[in-house]
C-alpha positions in Angstrom: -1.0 30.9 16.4 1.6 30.5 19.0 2.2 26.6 18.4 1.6 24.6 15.4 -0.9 21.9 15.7 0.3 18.3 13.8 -1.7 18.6 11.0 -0.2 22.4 10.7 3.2 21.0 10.5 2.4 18.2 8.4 0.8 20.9 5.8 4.2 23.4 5.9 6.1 20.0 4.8 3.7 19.2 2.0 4.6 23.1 0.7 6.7 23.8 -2.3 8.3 26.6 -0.6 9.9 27.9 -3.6 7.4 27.6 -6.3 4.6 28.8 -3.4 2.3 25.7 -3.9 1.2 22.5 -2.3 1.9 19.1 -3.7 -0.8 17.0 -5.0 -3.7 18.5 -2.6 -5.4 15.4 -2.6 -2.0 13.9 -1.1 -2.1 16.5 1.7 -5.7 16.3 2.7 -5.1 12.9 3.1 -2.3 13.4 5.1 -4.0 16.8 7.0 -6.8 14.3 8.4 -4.5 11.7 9.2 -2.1 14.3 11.4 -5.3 15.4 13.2 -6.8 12.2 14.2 -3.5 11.4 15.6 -3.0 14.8 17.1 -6.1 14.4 19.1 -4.7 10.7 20.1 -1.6 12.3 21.7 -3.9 15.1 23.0 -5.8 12.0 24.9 -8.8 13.0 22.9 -9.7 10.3 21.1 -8.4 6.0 21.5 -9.3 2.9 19.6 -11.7 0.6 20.8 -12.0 -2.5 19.3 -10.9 -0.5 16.1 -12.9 2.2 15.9 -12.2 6.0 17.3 -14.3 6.7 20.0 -13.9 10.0 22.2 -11.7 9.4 25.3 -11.7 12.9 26.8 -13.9 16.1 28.1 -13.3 19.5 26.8 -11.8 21.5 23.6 -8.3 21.7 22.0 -8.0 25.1 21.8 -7.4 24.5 17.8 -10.2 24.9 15.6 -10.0 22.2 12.8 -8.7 20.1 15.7 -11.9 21.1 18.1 -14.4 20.8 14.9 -12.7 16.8 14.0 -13.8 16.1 18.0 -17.4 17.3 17.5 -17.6 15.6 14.6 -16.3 12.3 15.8 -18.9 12.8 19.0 -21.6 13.1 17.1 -20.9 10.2 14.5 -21.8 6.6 15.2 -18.5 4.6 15.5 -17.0 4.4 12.5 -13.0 3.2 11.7 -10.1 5.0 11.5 -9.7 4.5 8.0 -12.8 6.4 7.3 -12.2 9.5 9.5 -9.3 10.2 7.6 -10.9 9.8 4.3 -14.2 12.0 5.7 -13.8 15.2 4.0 -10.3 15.6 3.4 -10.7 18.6 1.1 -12.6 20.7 3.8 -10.2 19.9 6.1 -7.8 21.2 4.5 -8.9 24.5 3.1 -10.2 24.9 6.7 -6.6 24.7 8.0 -5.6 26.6 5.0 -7.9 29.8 6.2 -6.7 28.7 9.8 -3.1 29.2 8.9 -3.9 32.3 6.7 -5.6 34.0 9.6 -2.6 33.2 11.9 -0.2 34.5 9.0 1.7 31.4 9.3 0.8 31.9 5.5 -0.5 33.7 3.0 -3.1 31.8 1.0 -3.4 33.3 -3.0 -7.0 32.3 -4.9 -7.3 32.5 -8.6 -8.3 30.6 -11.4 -6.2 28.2 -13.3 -6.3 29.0 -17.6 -9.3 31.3 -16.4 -11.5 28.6 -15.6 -10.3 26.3 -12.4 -9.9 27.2 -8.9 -6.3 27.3 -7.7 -4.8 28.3 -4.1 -1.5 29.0 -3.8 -0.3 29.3 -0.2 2.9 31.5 0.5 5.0 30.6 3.7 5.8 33.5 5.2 8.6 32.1 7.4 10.6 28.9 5.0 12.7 28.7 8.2 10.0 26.9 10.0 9.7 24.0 7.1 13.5 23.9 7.4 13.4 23.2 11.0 10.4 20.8 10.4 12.4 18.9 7.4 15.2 18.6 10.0 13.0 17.4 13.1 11.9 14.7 10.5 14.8 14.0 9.5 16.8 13.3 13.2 13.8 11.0 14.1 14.2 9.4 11.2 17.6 8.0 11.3 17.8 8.3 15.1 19.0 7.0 17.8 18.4 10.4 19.8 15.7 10.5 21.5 12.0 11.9 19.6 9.2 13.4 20.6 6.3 11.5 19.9 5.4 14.6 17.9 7.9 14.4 15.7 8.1 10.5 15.6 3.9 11.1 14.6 4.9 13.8 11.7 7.8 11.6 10.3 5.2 8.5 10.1 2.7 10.4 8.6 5.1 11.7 5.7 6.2 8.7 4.8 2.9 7.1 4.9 2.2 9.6 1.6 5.4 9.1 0.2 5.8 13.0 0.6 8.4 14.2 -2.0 11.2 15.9 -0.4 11.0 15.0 2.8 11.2 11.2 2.9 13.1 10.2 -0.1 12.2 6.4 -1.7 15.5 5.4 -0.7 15.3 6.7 3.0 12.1 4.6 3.5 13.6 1.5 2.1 16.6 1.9 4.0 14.9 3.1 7.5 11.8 1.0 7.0 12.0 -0.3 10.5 12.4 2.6 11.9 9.8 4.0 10.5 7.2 1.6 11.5 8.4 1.8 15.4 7.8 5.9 15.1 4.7 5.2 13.7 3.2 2.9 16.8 3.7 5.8 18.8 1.3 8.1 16.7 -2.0 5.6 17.2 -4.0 4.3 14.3 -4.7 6.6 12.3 -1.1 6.3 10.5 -1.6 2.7 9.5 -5.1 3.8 8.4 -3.5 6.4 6.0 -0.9 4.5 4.6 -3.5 2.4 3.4 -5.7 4.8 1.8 -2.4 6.3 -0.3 -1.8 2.8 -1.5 -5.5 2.6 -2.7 -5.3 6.5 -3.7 -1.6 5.9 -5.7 -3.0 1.9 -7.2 -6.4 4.1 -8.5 -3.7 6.9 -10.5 -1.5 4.1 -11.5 -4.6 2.5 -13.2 -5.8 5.9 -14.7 -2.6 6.4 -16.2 -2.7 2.7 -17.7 -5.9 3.2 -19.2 -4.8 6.1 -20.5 -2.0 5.1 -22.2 -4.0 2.0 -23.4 -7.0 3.7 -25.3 
């Protein structure tokens, strides 16, 4: 892999580098569909119209979980943006997992968790990439240099998820405008998530209240 697709990026930052894990999966496949819708919007592969995501250009991305989101939006009936990104988040992302594996950008660990539940463990072979990643992120975020619309894409998309360690509570309070004028340049599909987390973090927040309750 000689360049990292969006949603490639956007899974290195979701990695605990130094306890060779990924946060909250559900999180990141959240956030893995969301970076490849709008991949494929900056790629001119896919546009809104009248709030749906229809296929705007010919021909493959040369990336394969990118290439198999395309085929799959081609051969849906038009359906919103919010529910691509929720459409099989988790085979998404272990697809991009074995894609990443493959390309030994890392290297992906299966086991069983207490001997019973399935766990994967990715190991990034090269933590100077994140670091360049959490500092792209970072310069976009507090600007005023000029960003890629790349890198304005990724920072939207990790602070849509709240993504711990990279966009701190604090830094999205204080750079919420910002923020939001990176995240019209990425397309729909970054309002789209931030509303699923919010329904994803509201559906915990009750869990944990019943929880406590009973």
């Amino acid at each position: 892999m000689t360049e990292l697709s969006l949603p490639a990026k956007a899974y290195l930052l979701a990695c605990d580098v130094g306890k060779n894990k990924l946060r909250d999966r559900q999180r990141a496949g959240l956030m893995i569909r969301g970076a490849a819708l709008t991949d494929l919007v900056l790629r001119g592969r896919v546009a809104d119209d009248d709030g749906k995501v229809a296929v705007s250009g010919a021909g493959p991305t040369g990336d394969l979980v990118l290439d198999e989101m395309l085929a799959e939006i081609a051969g849906e009936s038009p359906r919103k943006w919010k529910w691509w990104v929720r459409k099989d988040a988790r085979g998404t992302l272990e697809a991009l997992e074995s894609q990443l594996d493959t390309a030994g950008v890392i290297d992906m660990k299966t086991g069983r968790l207490l001997g019973l539940f399935p766990s994967r463990n990715p190991i990034v072979r090269d933590t100077a990439t994140v670091e360049r990643l959490r500092a792209s992120v970072d310069q976009a975020l507090r600007g005023p240099s000029p960003v890629s619309d790349e890198d304005a894409a990724l920072t939207a998309l990790v602070a849509a998820v709240e993504l711990r360690g990279v966009v701190s509570g604090k830094d999205r309070r204080q750079y919420k405008d910002r923020i939001e004028e990176l995240a019209e340049r990425g397309g729909d599909a970054v309002p789209a998530l931030r509303k699923l987390f919010r329904e994803l973090r509201a559906v915990r927040a009750s869990a944990v209240s019943s929880s406590g309750g009973s």
